[in-house]
C-alpha positions as CSV (number, residue, x, y, z in Angstrom):
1,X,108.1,87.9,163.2
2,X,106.0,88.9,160.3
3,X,106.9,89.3,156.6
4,X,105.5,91.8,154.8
5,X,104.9,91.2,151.1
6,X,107.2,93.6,149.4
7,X,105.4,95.5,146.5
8,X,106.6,94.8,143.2
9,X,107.9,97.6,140.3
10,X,105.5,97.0,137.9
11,X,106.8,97.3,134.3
12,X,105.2,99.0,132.1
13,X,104.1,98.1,128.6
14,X,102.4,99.6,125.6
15,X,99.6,98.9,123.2
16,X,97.7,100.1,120.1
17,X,95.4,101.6,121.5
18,X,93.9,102.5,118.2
19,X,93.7,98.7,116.9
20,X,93.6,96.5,120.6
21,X,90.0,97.1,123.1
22,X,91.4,95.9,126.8
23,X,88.7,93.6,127.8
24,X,87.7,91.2,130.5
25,X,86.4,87.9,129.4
26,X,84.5,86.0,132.1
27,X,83.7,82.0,131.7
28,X,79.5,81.1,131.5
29,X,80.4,78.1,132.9
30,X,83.5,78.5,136.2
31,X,82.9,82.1,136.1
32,X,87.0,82.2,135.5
33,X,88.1,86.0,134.4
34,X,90.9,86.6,131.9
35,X,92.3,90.0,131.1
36,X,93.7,90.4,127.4
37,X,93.0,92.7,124.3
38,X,90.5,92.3,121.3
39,X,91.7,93.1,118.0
40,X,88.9,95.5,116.7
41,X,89.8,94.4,113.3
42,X,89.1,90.8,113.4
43,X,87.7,90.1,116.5
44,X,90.7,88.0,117.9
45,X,90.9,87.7,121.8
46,X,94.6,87.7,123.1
47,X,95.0,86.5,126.7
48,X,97.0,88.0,128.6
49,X,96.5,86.9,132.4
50,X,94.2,85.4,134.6
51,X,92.7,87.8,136.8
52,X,92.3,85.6,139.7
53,X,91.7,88.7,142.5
54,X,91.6,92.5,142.8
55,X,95.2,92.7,143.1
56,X,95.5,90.7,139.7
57,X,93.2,93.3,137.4
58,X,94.9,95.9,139.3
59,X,98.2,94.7,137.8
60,X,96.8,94.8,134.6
61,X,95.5,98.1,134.6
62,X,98.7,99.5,135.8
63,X,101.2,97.4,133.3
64,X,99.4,98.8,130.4
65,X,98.3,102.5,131.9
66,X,94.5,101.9,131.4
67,X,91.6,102.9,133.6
68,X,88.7,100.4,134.6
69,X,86.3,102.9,132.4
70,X,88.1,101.8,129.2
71,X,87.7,97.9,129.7
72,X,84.8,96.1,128.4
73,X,83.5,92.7,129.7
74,X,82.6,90.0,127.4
75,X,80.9,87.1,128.7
């Protein structure tokens, strides 16, 4: 018998959307990807999650109701 992987609710969340920028940072070096929010005030990058597989930045865009369009990439 196989298992099926039971999809998850995912909760939802909330962000200033006027202050935070959803970005994607990707390592130089491992080419590792994080997904988190940049304060446009001061530059400050806070990580969220690793974004490890399509299924992981979909997660993110669907916690915190974003399309791909409004997420920049920093390398």
């Amino acid at each position: 018998m196989f298992w099926k992987k039971k999809k998850r609710e995912v909760e939802k969340r909330s962000f200033d959307r006027e202050l935070l920028q959803p970005m994607i940072r990707v390592s130089i070096c491992t080419g590792e990807k994080t997904a988190g929010f940049k304060n446009r005030e001061t530059g400050k990058f806070q990580e969220i999650m690793l974004v490890n597989s399509q299924e992981a930045l979909q997660e993110f865009l669907d916690t915190y109701d974003i399309s791909m369009s409004d997420v920049q990439r920093e390398f």
